[in-house]
Every structure is written in structure tokens, then in C-alpha cells.
N, C-alpha and C positions, 0 to 999 in steps of 0.2 A: 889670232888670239895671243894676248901677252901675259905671262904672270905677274899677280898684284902682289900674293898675300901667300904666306904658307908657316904654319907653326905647328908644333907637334903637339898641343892642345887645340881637340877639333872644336872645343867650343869657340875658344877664339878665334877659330876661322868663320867659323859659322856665324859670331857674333859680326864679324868683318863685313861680310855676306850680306848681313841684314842691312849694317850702316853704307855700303855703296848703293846696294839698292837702292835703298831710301832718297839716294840723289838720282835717282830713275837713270843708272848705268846697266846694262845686261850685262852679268857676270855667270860663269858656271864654274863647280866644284869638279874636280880629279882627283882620283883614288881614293876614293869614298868607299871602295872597300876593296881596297889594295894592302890595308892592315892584316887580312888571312895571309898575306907574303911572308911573313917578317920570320925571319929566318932564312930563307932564300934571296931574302931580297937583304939591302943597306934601312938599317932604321930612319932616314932620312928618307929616301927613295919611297917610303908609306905617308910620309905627311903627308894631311890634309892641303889641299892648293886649291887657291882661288884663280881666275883667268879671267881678265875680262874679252869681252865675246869680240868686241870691235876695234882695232887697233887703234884708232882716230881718239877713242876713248880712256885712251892708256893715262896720258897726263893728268887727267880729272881726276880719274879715279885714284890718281896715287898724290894727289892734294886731298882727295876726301878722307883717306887714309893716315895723312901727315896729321891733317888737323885735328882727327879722332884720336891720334896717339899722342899729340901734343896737348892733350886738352888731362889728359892723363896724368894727375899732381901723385909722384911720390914725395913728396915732403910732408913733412912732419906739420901742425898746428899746432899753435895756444892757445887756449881756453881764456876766453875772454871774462868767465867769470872767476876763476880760481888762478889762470895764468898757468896751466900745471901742460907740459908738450903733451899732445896725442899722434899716433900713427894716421898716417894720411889715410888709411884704409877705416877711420873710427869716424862716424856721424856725432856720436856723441860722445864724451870728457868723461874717460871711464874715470875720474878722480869725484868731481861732480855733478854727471850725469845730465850736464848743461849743454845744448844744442851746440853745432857747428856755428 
């Protein structure tokens, strides 16, 4: 088993989780409840980690991984109807309330 994935937001491990899956890799979670540690433990040493199960499977899974975070736009848009910038995290132009 090798480590893919580990953030100290367990959604987004979780979330991680779901997209290897989905390329039919066997993956399993550690320290899924290693968070009662904390304090005895390094707050890094309780993230959430993903592993996938088969070694042979390592390279896949950390291309399905690239391409999921690559697909990831922090940049900014323009509204094509007003021209006014929106945050990459906005579906719609809080100026005009005009789609992406």
C-alpha cells in the first residue's frame, strides 16, 4: 500500500476517495479516527490519508488525482454580459446575475 492523498480537511480526502474510485482503483482511509489523538499526537500525524491498496496501482491513481486538481480553476472570469471580473468560485456575475 502507498500514500495518494492526505489533507487536514477530511472532506476533501473523502471527496478524493470518491474520484479514485470512480476510476475503479481500491483505495482505503487511515486514521479515520485518530483525531481523538490530538494532543498526544502531531496535528499532522491525524490527517485524514488515503492509501491505495495495490502498489501497481500507485501511478493511476496519482494521474487521476493530477487531473482532478488540475481541472481545479482558481482564476478569476468575466462576464460576458457586463464584462464586470467574478471569483472563480461564482456560477453567476454577482454584478448581473448572468450565467458563467
Amino acid at each position: 500500500m502507498k500514500l495518494i492523498y492526505t489533507h487536514e480537511n477530511r472532506f476533501l480526502v473523502n471527496n478524493m476517495k470518491n474520484i479514485v474510485e470512480g476510476a475503479r482503483i481500491p483505495v482505503v482511509l487511515r486514521n479515520e479516527y485518530a483525531i481523538g489523538g490530538v494532543g498526544d499526537l502531531s496535528p499532522f500525524d491525524v490527517w485524514l490519508e488515503l492509501w491505495v491498496m495495490e502498489d501497481e496501482d500507485y501511478d493511476l491513481a496519482m494521474r487521476v488525482i493530477q487531473d482532478h486538481i488540475g481541472t481545479s480553476s482558481n482564476t478569476e472570469w468575466t462576464c460576458d454580459n457586463c464584462g464586470e471580473r467574478n471569483a472563480s468560485s461564482f456560477d453567476i456575475c454577482w454584478n448581473c446575475q448572468h450565467a458563467r
